[in-house]
N, CA, C and O atoms as a CHARMM CRD file, in Angstrom:
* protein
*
  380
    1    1 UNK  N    122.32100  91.09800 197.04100 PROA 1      0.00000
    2    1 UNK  CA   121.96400  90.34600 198.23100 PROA 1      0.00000
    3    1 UNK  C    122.47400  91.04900 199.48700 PROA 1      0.00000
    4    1 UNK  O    121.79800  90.94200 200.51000 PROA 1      0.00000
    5    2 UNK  N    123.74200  91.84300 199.50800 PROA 2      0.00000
    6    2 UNK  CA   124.00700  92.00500 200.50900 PROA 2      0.00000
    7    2 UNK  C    123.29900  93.39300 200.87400 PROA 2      0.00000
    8    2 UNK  O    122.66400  93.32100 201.92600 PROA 2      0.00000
    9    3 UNK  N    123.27400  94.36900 200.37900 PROA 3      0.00000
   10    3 UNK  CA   122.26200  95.34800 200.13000 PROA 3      0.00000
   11    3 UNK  C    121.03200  95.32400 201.28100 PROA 3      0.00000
   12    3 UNK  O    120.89300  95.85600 202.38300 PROA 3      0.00000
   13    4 UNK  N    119.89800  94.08400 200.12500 PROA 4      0.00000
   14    4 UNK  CA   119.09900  93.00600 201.14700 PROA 4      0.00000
   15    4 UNK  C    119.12400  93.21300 202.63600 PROA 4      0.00000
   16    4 UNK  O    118.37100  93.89700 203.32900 PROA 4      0.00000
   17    5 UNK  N    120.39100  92.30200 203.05100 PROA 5      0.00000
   18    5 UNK  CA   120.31200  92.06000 204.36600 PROA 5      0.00000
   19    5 UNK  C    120.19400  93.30200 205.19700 PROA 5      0.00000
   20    5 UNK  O    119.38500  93.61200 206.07200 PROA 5      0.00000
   21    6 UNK  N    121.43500  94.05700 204.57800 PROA 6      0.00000
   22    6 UNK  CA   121.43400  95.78500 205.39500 PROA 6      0.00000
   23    6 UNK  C    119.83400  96.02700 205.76300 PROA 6      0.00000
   24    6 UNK  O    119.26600  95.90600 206.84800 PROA 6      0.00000
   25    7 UNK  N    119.34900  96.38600 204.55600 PROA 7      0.00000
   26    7 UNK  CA   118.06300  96.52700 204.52200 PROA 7      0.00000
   27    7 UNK  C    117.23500  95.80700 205.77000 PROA 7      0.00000
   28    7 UNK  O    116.48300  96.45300 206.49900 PROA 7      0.00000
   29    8 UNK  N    117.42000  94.69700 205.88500 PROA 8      0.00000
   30    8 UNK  CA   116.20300  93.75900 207.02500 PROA 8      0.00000
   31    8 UNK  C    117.40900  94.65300 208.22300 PROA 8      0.00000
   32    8 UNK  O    116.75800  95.45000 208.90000 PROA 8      0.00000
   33    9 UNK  N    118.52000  94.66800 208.49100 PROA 9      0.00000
   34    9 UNK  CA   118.95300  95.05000 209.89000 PROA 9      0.00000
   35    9 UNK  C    118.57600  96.10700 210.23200 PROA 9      0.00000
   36    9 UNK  O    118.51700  96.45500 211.41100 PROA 9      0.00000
   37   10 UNK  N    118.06300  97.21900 208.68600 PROA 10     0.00000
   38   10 UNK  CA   117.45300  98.57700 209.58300 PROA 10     0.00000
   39   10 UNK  C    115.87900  98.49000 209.92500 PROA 10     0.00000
   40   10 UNK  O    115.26400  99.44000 210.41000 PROA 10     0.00000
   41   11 UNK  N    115.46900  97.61300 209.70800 PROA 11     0.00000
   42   11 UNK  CA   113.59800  97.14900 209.92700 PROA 11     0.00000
   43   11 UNK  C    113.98100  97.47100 211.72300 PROA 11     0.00000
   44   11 UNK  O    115.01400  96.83400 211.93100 PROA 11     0.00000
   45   12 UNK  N    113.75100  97.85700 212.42900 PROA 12     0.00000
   46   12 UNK  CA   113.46900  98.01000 213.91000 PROA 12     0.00000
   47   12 UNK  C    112.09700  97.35100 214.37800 PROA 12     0.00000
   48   12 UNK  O    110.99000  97.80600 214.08800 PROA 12     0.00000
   49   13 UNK  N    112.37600  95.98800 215.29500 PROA 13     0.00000
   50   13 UNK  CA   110.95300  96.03000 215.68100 PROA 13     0.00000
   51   13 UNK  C    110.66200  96.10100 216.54400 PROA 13     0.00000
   52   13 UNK  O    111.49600  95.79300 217.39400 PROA 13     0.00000
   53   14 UNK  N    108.87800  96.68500 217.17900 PROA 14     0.00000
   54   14 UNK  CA   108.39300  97.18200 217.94700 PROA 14     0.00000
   55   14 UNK  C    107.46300  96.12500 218.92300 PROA 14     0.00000
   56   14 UNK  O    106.67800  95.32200 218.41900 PROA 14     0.00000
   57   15 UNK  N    107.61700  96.21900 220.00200 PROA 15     0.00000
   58   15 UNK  CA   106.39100  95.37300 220.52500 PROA 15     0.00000
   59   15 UNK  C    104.83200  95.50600 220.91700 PROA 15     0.00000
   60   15 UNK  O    104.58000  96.03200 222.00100 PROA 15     0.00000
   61   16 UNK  N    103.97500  95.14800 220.25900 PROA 16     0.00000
   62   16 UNK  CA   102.81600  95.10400 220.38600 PROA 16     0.00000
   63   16 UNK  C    102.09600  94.27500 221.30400 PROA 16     0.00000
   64   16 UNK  O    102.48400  93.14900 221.61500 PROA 16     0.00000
   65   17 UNK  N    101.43300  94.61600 221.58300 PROA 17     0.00000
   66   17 UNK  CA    99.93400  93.73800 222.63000 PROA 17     0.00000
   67   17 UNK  C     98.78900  93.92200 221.61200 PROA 17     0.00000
   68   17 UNK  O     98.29000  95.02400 221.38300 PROA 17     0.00000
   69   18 UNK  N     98.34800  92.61700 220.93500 PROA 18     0.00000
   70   18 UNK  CA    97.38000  92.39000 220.41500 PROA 18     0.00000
   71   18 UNK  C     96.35000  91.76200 221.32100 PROA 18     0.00000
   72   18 UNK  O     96.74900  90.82800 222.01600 PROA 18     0.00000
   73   19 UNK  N     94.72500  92.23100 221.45000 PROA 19     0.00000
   74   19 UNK  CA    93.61400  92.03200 222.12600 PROA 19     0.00000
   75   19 UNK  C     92.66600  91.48300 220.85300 PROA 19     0.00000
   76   19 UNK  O     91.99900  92.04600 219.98600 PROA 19     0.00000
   77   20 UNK  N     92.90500  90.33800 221.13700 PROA 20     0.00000
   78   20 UNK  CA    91.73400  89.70400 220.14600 PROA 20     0.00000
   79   20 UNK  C     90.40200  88.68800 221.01000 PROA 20     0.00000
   80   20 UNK  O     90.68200  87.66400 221.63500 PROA 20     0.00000
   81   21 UNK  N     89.08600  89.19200 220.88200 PROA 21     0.00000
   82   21 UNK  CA    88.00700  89.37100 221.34500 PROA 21     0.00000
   83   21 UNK  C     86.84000  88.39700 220.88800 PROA 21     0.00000
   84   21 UNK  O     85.80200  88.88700 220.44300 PROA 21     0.00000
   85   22 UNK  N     87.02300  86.81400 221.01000 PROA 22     0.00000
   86   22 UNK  CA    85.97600  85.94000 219.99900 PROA 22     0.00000
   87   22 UNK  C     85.06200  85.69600 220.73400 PROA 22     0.00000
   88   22 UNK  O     85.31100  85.30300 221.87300 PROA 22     0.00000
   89   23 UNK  N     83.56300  85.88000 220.23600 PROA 23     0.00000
   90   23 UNK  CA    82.68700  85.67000 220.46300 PROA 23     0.00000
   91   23 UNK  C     81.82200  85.15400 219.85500 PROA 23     0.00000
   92   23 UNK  O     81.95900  85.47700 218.67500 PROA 23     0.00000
   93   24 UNK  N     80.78100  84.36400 220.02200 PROA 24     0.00000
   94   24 UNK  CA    79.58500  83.50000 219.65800 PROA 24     0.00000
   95   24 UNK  C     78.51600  84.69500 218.11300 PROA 24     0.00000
   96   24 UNK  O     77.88500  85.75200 218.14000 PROA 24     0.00000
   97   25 UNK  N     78.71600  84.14100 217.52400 PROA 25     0.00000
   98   25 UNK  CA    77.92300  84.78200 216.18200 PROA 25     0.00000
   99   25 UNK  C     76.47900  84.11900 216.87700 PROA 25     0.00000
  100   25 UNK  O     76.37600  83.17600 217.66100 PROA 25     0.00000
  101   26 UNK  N     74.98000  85.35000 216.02600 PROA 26     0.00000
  102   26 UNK  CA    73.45900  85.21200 216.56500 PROA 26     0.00000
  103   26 UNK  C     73.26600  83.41000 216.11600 PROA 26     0.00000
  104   26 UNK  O     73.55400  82.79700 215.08800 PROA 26     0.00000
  105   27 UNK  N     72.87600  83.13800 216.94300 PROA 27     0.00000
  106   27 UNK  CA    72.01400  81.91500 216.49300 PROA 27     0.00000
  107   27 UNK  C     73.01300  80.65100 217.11200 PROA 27     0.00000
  108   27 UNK  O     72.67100  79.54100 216.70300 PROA 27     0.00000
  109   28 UNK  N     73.69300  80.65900 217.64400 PROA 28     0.00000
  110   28 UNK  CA    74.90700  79.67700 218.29300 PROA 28     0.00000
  111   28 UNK  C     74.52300  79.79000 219.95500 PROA 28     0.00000
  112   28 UNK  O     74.65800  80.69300 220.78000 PROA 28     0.00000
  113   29 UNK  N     74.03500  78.55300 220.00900 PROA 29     0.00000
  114   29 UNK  CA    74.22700  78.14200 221.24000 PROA 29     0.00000
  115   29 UNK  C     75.17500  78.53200 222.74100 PROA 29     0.00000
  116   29 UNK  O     76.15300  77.78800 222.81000 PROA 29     0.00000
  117   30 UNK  N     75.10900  79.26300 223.61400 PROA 30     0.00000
  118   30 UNK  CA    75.99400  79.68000 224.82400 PROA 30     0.00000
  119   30 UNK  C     75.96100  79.22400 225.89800 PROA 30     0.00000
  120   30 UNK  O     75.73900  79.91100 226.89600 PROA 30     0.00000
  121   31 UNK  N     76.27900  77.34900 225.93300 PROA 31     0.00000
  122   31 UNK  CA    75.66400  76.69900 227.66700 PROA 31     0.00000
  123   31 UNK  C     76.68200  77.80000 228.69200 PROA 31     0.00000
  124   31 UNK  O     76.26800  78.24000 229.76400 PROA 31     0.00000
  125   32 UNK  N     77.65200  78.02700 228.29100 PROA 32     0.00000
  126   32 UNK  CA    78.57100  78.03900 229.58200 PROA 32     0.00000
  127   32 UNK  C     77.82700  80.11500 230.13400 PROA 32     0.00000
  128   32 UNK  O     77.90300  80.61300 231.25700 PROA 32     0.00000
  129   33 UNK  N     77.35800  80.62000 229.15300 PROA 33     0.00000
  130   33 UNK  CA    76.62800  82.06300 229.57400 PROA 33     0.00000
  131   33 UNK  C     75.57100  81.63200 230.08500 PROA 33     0.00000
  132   33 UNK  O     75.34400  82.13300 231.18600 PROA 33     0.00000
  133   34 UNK  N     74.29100  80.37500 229.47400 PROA 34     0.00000
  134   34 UNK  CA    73.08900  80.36700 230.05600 PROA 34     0.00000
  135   34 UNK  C     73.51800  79.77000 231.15900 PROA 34     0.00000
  136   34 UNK  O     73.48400  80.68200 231.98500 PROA 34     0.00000
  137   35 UNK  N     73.85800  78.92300 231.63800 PROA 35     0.00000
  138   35 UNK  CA    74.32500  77.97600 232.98700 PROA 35     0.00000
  139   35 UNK  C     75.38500  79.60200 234.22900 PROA 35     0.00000
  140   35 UNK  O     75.15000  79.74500 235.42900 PROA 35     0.00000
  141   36 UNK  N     76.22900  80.33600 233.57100 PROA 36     0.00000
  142   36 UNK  CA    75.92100  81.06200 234.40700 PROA 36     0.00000
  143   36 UNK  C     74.38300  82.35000 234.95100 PROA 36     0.00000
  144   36 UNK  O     73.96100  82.68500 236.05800 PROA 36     0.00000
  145   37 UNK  N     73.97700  82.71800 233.54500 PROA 37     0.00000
  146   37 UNK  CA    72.61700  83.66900 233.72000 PROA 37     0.00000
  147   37 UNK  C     71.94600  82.58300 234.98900 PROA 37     0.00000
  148   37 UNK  O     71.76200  83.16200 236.05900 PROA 37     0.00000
  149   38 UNK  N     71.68000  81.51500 234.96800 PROA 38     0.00000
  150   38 UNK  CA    70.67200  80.54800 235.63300 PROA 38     0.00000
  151   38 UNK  C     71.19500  80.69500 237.22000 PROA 38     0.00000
  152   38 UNK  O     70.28400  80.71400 238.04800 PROA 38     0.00000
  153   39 UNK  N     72.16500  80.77100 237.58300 PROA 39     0.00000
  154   39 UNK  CA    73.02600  80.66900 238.79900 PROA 39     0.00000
  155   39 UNK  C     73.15200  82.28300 239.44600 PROA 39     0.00000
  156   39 UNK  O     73.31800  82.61300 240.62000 PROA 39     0.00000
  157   40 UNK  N     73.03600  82.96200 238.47700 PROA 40     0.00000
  158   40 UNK  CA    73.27000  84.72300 239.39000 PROA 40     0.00000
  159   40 UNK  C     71.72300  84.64200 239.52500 PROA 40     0.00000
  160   40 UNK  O     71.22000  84.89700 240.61900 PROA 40     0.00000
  161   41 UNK  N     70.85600  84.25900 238.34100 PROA 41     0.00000
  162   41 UNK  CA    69.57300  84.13500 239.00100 PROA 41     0.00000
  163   41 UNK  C     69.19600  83.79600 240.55800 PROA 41     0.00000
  164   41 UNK  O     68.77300  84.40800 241.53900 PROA 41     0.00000
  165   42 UNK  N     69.70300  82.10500 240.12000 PROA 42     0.00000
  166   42 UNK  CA    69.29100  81.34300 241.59600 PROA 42     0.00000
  167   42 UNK  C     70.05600  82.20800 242.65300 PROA 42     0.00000
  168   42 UNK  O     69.95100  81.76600 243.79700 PROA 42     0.00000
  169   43 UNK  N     70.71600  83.21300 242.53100 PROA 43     0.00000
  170   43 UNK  CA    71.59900  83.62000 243.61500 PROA 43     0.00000
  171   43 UNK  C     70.56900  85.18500 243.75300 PROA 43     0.00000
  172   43 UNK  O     71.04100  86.06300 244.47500 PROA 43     0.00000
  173   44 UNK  N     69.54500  85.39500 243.22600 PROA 44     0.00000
  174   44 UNK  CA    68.92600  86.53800 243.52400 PROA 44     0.00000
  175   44 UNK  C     69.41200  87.42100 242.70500 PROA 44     0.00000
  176   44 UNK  O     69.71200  88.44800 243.31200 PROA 44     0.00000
  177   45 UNK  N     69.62100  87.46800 241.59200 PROA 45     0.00000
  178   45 UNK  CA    70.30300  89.03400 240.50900 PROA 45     0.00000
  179   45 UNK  C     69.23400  88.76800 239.49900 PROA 45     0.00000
  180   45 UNK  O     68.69900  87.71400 239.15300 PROA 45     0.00000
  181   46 UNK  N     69.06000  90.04800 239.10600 PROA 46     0.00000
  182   46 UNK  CA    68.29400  89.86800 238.18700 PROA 46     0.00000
  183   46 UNK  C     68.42900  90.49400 236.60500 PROA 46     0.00000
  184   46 UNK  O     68.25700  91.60300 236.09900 PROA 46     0.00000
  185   47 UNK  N     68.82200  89.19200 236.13300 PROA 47     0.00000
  186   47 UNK  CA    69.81800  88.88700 234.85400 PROA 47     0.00000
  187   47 UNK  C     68.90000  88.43100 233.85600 PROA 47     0.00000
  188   47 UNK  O     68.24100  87.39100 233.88800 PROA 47     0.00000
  189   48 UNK  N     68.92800  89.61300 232.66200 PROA 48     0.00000
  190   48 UNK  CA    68.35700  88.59600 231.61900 PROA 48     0.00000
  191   48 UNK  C     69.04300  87.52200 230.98300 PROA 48     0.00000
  192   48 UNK  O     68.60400  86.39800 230.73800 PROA 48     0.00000
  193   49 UNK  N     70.83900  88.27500 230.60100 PROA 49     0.00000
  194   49 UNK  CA    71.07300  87.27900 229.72800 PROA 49     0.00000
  195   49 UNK  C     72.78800  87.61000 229.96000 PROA 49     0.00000
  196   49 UNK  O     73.06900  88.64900 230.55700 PROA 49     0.00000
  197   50 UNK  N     73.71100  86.86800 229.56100 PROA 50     0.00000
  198   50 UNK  CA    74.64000  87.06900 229.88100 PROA 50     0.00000
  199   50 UNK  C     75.48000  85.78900 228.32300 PROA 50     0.00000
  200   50 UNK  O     75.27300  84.58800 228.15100 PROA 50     0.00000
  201   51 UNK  N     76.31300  86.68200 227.56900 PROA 51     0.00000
  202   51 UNK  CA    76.99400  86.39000 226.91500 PROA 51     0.00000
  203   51 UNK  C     78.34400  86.12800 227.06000 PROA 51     0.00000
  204   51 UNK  O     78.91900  87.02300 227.67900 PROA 51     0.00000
  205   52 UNK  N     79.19900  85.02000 226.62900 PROA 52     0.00000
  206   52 UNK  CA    80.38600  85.03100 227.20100 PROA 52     0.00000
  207   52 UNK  C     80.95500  85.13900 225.90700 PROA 52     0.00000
  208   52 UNK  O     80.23400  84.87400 224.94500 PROA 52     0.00000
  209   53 UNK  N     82.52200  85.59900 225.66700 PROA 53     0.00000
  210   53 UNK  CA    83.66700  85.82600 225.15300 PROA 53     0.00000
  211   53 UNK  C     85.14400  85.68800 225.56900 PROA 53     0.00000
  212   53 UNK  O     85.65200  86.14900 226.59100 PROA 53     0.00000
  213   54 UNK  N     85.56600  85.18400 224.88700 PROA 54     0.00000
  214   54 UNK  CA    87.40400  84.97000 224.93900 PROA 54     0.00000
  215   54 UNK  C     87.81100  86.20800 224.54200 PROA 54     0.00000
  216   54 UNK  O     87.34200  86.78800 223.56300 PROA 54     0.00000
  217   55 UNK  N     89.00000  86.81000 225.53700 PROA 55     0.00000
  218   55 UNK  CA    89.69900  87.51800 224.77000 PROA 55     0.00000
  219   55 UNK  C     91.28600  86.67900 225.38200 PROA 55     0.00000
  220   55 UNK  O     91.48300  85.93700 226.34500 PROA 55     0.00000
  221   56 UNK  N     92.44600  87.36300 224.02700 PROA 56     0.00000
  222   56 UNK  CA    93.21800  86.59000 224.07600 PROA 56     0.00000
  223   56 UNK  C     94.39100  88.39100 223.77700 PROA 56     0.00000
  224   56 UNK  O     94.40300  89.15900 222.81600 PROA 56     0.00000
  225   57 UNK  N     95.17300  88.41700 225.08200 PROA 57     0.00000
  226   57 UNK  CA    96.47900  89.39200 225.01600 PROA 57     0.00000
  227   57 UNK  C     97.51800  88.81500 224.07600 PROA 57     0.00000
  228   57 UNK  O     97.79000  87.63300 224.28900 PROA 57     0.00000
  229   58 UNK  N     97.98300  89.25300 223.34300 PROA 58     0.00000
  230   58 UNK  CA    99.27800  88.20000 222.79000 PROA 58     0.00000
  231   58 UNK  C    100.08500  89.45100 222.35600 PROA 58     0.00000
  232   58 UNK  O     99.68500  90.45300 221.76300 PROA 58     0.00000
  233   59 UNK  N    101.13300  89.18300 222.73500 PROA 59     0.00000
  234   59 UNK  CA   102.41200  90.72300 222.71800 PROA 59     0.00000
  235   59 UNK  C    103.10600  89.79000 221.99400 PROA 59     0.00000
  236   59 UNK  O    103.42100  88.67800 222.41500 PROA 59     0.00000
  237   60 UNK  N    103.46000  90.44300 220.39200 PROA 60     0.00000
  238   60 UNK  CA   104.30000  89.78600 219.71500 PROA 60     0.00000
  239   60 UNK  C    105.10500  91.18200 219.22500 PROA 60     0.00000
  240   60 UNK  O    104.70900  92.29200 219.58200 PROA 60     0.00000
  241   61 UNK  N    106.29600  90.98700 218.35400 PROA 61     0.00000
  242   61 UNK  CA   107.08100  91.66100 217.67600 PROA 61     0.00000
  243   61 UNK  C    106.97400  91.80400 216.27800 PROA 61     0.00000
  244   61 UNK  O    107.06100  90.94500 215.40100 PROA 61     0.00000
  245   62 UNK  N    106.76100  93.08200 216.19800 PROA 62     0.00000
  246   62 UNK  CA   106.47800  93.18800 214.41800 PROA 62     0.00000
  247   62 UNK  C    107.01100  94.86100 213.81700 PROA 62     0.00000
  248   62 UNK  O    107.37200  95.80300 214.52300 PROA 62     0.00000
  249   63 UNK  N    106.91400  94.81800 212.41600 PROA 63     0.00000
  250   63 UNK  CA   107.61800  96.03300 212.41300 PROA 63     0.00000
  251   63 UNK  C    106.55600  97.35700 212.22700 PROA 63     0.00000
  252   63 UNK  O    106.88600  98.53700 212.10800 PROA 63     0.00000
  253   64 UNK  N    105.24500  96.81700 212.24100 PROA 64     0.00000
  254   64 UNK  CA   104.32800  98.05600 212.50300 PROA 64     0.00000
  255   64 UNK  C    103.26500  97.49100 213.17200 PROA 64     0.00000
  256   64 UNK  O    103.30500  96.28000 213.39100 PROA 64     0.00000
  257   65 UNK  N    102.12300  98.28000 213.61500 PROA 65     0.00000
  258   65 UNK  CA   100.57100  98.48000 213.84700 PROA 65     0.00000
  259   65 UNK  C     99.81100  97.77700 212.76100 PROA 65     0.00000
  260   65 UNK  O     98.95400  96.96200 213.10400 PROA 65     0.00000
  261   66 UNK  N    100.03400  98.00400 211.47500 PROA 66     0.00000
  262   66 UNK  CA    99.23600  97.58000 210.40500 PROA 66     0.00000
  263   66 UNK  C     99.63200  95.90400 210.69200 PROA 66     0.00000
  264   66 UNK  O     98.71300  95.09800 210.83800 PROA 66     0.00000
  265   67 UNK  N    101.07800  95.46400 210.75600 PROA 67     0.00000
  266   67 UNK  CA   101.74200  94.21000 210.30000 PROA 67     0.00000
  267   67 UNK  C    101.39100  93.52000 211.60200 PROA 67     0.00000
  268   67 UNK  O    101.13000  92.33800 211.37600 PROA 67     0.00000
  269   68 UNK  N    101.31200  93.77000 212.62900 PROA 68     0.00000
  270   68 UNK  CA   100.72100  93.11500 213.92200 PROA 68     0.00000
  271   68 UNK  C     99.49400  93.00500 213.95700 PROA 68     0.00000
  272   68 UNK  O     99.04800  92.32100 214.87800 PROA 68     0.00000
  273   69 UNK  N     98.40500  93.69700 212.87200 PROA 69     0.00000
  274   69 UNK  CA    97.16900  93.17400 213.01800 PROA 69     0.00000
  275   69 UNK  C     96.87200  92.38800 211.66800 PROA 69     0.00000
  276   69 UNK  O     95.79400  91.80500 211.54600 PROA 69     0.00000
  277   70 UNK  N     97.69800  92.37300 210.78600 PROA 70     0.00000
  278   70 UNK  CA    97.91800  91.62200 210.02100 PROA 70     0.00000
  279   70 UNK  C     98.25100  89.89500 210.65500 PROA 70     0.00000
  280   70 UNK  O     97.67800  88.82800 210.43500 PROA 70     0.00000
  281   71 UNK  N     98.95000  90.11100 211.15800 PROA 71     0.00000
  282   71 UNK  CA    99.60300  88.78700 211.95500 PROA 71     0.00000
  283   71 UNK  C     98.54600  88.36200 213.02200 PROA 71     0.00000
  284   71 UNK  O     98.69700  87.21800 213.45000 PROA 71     0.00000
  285   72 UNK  N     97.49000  89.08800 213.53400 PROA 72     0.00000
  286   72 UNK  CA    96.87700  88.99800 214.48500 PROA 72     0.00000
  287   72 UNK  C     95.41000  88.06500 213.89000 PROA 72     0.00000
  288   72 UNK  O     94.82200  87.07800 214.33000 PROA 72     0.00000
  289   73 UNK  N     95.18000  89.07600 212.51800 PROA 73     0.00000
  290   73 UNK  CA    94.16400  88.41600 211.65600 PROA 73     0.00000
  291   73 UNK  C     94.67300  86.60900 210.92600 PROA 73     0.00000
  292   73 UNK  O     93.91600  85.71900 210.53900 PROA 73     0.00000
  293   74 UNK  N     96.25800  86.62400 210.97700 PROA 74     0.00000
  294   74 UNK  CA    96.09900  85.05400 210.22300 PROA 74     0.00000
  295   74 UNK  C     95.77900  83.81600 211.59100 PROA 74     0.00000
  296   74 UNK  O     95.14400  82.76200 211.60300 PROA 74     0.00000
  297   75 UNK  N     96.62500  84.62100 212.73100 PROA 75     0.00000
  298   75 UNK  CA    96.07800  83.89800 214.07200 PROA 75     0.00000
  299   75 UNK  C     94.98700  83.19400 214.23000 PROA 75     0.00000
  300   75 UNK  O     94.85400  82.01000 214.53700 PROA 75     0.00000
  301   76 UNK  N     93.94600  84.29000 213.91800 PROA 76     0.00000
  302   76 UNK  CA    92.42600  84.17600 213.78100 PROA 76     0.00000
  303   76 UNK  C     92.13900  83.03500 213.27500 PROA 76     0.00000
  304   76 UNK  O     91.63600  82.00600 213.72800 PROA 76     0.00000
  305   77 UNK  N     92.66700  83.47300 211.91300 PROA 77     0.00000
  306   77 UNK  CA    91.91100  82.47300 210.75900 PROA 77     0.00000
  307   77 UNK  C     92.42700  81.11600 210.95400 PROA 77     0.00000
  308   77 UNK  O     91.59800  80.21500 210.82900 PROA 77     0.00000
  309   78 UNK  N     93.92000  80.71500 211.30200 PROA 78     0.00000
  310   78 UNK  CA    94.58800  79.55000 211.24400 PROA 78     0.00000
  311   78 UNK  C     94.58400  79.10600 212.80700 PROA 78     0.00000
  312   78 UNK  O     95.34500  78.17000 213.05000 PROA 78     0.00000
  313   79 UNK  N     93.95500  79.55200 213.74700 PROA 79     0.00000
  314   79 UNK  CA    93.93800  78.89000 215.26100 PROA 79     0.00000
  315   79 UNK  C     93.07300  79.07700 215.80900 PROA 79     0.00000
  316   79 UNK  O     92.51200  78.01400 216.07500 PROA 79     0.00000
  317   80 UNK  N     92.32400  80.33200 216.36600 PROA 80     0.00000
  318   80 UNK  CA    91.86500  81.01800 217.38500 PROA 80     0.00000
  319   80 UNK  C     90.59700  81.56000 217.13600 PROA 80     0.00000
  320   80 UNK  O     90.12800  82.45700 217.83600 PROA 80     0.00000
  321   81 UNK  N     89.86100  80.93200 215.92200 PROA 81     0.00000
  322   81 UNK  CA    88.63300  81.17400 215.71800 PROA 81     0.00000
  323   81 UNK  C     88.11000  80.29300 214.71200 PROA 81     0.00000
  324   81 UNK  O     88.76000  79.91200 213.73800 PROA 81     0.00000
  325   82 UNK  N     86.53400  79.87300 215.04900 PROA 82     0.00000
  326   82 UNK  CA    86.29600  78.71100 213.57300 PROA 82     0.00000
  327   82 UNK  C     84.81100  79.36400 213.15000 PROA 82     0.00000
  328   82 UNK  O     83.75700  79.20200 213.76500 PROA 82     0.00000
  329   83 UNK  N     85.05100  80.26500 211.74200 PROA 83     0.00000
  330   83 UNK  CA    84.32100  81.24000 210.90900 PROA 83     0.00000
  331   83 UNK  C     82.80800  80.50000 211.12300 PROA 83     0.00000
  332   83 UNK  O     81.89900  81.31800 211.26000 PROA 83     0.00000
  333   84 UNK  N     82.50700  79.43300 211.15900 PROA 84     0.00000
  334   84 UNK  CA    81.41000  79.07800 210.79200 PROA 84     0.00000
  335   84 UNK  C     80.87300  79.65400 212.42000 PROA 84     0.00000
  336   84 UNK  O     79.91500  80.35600 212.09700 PROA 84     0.00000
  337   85 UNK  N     80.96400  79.72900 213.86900 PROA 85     0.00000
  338   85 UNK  CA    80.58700  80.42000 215.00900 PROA 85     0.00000
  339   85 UNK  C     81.16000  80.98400 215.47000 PROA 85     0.00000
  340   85 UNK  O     80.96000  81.07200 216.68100 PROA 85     0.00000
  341   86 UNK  N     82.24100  81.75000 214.89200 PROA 86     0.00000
  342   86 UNK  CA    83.22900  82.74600 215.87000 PROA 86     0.00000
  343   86 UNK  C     82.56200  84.35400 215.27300 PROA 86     0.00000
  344   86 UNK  O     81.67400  84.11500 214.45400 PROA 86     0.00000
  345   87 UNK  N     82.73600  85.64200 215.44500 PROA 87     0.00000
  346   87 UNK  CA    82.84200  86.65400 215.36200 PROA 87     0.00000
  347   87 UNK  C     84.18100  87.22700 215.98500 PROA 87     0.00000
  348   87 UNK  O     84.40600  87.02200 217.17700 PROA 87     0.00000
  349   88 UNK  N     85.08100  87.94800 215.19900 PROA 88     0.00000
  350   88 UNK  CA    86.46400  88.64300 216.08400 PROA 88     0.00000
  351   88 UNK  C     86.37500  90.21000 216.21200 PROA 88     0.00000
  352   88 UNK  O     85.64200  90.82800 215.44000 PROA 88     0.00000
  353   89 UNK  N     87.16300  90.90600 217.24400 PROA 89     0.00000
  354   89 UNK  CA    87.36800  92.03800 217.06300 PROA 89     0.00000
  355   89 UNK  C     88.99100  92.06100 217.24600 PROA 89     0.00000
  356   89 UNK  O     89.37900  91.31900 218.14800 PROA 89     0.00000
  357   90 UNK  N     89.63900  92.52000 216.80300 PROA 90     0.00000
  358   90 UNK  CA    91.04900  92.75400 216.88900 PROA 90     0.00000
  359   90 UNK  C     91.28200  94.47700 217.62000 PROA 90     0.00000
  360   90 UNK  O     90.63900  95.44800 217.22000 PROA 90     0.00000
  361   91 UNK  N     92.08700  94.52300 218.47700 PROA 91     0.00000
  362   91 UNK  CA    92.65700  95.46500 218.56600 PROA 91     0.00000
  363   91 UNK  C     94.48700  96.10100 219.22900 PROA 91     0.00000
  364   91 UNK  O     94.76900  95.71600 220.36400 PROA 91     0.00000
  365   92 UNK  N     95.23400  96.72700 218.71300 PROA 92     0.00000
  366   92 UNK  CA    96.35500  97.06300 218.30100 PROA 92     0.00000
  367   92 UNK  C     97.31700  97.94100 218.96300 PROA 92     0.00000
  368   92 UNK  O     97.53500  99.05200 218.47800 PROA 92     0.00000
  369   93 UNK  N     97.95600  97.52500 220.09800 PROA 93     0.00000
  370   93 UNK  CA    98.30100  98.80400 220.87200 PROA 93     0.00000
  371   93 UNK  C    100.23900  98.68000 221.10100 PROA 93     0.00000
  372   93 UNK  O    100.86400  97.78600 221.67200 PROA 93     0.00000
  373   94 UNK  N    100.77600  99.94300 220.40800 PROA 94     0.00000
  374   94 UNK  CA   101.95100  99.79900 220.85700 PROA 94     0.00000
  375   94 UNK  C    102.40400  99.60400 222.51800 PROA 94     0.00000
  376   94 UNK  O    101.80400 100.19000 223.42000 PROA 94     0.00000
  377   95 UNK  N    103.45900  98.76500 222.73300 PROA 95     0.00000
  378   95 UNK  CA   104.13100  98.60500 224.53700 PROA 95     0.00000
  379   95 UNK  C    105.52300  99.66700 224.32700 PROA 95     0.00000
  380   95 UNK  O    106.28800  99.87600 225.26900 PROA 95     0.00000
């Protein structure tokens, strides 16, 4: 056990900025993109279509790149996206 612990005190961790990117999967409804497309219209632009997306910065602490997008993907699944209309992109950048 004590071994163990040594062990977790030499883990060093690093801080990451995770960019996770949810957007509307084909066939899902987008009032808040069509209601703006309709408005740059009425304002004279000429817009076919305009898609909207969340992205979400989240700088957490982890002990790698792999394990922060690991952590980034359960985010996903358990908060920050609902599979049946979300699509994600994750991406991974040491600070």
């Amino acid at each position: 056990m004590k071994a163990f612990k040594s062990f977790i005190l030499l883990i060093k961790l690093m801080k990451y900025a995770v960019k996770i990117e949810v957007s509307l999967k084909p066939g899902h409804s987008n009032p808040e993109g069509e209601t703006i497309t309709q408005l740059l219209k009425e304002l004279g632009y000429q817009v076919e279509k305009i898609d909207m997306s969340k992205i979400y910065t989240i700088i957490i602490q982890s002990s790698s790149q792999t394990e922060a997008k690991i952590k980034a993907e359960e985010m996903c699944k358990r908060l920050l996206t609902n599979p049946t209309k979300d699509n994600y992109a994750i991406s991974v950048v040491e600070q």
